[in-house]
N, C-alpha and C positions, 0 to 999 in steps of 0.2 A: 273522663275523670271518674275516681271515685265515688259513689254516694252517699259513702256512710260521712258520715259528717267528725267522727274520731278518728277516720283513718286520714282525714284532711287535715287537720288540728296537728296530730301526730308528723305528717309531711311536711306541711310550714315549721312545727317547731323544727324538725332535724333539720331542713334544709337552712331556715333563717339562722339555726346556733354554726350553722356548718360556714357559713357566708359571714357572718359578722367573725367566728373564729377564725376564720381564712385571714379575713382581711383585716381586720383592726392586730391580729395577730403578728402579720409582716411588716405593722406599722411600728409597733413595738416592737419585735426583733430585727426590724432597721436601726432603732434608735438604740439599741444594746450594742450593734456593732459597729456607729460610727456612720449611719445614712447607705442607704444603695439610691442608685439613679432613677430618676421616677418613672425611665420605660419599664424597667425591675418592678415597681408597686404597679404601674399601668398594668402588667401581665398577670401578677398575685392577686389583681381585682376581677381581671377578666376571670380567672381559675376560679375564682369565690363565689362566680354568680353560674359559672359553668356547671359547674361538679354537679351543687342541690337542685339544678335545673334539669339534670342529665339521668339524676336518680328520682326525683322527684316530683316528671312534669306530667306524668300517665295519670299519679293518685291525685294531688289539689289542682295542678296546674301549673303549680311552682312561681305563686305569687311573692311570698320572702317581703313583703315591702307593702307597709299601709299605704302608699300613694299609690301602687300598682293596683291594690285591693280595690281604694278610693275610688281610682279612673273606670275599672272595670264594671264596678255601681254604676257608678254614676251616668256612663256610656249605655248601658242596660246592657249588657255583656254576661253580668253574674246580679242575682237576686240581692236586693239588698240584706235579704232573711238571713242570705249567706256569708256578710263581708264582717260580724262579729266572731265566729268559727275560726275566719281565717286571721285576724287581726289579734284574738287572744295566741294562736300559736304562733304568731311573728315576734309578739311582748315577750312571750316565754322564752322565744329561744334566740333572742339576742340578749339578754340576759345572761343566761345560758352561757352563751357564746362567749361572750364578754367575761364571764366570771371565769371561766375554762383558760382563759387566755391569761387571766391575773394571777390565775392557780401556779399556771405553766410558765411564765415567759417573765412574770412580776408584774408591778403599777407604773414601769415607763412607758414615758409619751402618751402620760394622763389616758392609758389602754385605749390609745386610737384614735381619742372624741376629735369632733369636727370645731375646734377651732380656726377663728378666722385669723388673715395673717395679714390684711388688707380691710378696706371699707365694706362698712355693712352692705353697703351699696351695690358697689362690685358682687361682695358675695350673694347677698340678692339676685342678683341678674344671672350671674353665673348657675348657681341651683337651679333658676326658674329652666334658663334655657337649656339645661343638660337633662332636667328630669324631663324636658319638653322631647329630648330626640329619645330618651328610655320608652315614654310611655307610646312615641308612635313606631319604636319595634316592639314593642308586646302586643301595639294592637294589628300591626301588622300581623306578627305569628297569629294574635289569635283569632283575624277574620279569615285565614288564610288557611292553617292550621299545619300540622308538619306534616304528615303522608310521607311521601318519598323525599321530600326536600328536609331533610334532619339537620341540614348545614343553616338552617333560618330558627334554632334554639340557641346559635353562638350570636343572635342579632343583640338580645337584651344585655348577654356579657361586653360585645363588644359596646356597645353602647356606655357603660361602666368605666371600663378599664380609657377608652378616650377622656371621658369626662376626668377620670383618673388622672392621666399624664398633661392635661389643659388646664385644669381649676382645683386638683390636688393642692397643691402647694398656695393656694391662695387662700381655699375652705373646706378643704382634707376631701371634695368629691361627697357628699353626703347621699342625696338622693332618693333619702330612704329613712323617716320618720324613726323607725326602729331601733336603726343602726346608731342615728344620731343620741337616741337618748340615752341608749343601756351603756354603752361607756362613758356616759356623762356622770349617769349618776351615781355609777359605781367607783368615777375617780373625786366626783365633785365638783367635775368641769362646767361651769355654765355660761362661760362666756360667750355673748352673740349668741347661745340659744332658738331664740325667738325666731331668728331670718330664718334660719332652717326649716322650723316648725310654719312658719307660713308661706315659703317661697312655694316649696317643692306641693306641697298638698294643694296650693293654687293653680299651681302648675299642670298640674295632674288631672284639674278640676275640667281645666280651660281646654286642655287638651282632649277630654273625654265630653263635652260639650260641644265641640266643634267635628269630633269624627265619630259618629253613630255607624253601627255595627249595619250592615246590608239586610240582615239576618238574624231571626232570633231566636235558639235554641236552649232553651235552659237547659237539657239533660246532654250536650255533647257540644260546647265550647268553652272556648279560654285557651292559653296558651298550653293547654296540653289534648286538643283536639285533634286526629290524625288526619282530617283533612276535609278540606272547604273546598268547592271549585266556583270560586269568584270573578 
């Protein structure tokens, strides 16, 4: 990964504006034409976390996501010195992201936001346990790192786009602190709020408390490391 800590800031913004645009984007031009099937958004979410991952994972690592940021602290993966850098460029550029989409596409489908359609409850559980299988392929890639194996960077998309087509239509797939807020508060949407904001970051916590790294590198891991032999 990169060192400078601007050119990190700069990769999460583009990559998080590039991911929340993808995706809160399809969510909206679903809803302008009438809904498509949710393998349809399952796919436009895998693409969303793909793309800024693909362009993006050499310079930050291509974290896109305060609870991926979160778990990586907290695991001792990445310096805590470092999880404010990345956490200001994930704010900016789902905002970003989100504003571009309201620019482009209008303010249907409240631009995206993670409304619930079901028990908090449910949606509760559902967040916890999807952001549970997100965080253990990013910590896979990132104890592992990519080298020859490039096909284990579609693990965190695919991780996504499932949670997508399973808890999509229950609690819009949140997953990702970020994503959740900026088209909240850019349509006004605040409904159920709060599950989001604690499911997934607990989630995150729990999961980076229970699987500690083998290894501790500060100048060469994270999910954009070329390679580990574990």
């Amino acid at each position: 990964m990169n060192r400078s800590p601007w050119r990190r800031i700069l990769a999460e913004l583009g990559g998080t504006a590039l991911l929340v645009g993808i995706g809160t984007g399809a969510i909206v031009y679903s809803a302008k034409i009438g809904g498509v099937p949710q393998w349809e958004m399952a796919i436009a979410w895998f693409l969303a976390v793909l793309i800024p991952i693909l362009l993006f994972v050499r310079i930050s690592g291509a974290h896109l996501n305060p609870a991926v940021t979160l778990g990586l602290a907290v695991s001792g993966r990445i310096a805590w010195a470092e999880a404010p850098e990345y956490l200001l460029g994930q704010f900016v550029g789902a905002f970003l992201g989100s504003g571009l989409v309201a620019v482009s596409l209008g303010n249907g489908a409240h631009l995206g936001s993670t409304l619930p359609s079901t028990s908090l409850w449910i949606v509760f559980c559902g967040e916890a346990l999807f952001t549970t299988v997100l965080l253990a392929s990013v910590f896979a890639l990132s104890d592992r790192g990519e080298g020859a194996f490039r096909w284990r960077l579609a693990l965190p998309p695919l991780a996504v786009g499932v949670s997508t087509y399973f808890i999509g239509p229950l609690s819009g797939s949140s997953l990702n602190p970020a994503r959740t807020i900026a088209p909240a508060v850019l349509s006004g949407s605040f409904t159920g709020i709060w599950v989001y904001l604690i499911s997934v970051p607990l989630a995150a916590s729990c999961v980076a408390l229970a699987w500690r790294p083998r290894s501790v590198d500060r100048l060469d891991r994270g999910p954009g490391r070329l390679d580990a032999r574990l």
